[in-house]
N, C-alpha and C positions, 0 to 999 in steps of 0.2 A: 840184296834182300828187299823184300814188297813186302808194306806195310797192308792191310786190310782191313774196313771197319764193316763187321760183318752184321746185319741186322737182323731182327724177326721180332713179332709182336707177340704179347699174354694176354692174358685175360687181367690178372691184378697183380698188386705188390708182392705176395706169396711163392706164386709161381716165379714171378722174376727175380727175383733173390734167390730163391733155390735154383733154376739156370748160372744166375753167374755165380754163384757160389762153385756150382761143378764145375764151370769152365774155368775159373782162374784154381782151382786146386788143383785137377786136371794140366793145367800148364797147356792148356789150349788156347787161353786167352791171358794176356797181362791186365786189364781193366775190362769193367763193361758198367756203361753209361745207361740209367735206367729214366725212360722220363714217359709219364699220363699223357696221353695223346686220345684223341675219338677218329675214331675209325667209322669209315664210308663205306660198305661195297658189296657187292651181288651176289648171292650164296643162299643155296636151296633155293631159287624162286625169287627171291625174295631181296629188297634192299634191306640193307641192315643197318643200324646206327650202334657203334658201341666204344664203351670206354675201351681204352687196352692201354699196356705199358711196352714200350718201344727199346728196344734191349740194344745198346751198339756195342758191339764184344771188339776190343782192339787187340789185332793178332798182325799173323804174316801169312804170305803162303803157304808157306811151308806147314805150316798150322793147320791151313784152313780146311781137308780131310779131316782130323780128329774132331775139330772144332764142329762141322756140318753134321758126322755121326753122331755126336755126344749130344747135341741139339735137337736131332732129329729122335735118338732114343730117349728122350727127356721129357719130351715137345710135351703140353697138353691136349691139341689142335690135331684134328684127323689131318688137315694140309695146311701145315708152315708152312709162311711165305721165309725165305731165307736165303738174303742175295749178300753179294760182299763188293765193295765199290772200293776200286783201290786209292789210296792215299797220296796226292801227286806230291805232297812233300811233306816233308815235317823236319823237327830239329834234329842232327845228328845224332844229340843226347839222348832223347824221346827214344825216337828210332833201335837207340842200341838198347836200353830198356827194356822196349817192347821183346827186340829179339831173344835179350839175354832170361827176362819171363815167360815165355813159349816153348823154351828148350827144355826138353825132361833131362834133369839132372843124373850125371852119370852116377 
């Protein structure tokens, strides 16, 4: 099993609580780490400066289809950025956690 910590950014608090709210009810994600970050970068023309909140959804792969749709149909952002950086270790116990929260219950 591959652990994955999937990201993407919002715009505020609002939106990112309604995201992980869908993804761990969903069972697409066990946890998601919400943290204020300012964001840099090139769009319409233009440099941009902006607050945003930086979403880390902890999943697997097996997940991470349901997880990128439900994100993607969610999204506020005409283009979410939304990459997944796999996890080179973690604790066994974590790990099974993770898995045993991702699994839609039979």
């Amino acid at each position: 099993m591959e652990l994955l910590a999937v990201i993407t950014t919002v715009a505020n608090d609002e939106q990112a609580a309604t995201l992980a709210q869908r993804a761990v009810e969903a069972r697409c994600a066990a946890c998601v780490h919400q943290d204020t970050i300012m964001s840099t970068y090139h769009w319409q023309g233009a440099v941009q400066h902006e607050a945003e909140v930086r979403l880390t959804f902890k999943t697997t792969a097996a997940a991470y289809g349901a997880l990128e749709a439900l994100i993607r149909q969610h999204h506020p952002y005409e283009l979410p950025a939304i990459y997944a950086v796999p996890v080179a270790r973690a604790s066994a116990a974590y790990a099974a956690w993770v898995a045993e929260q991702t699994q839609t219950p039979a």
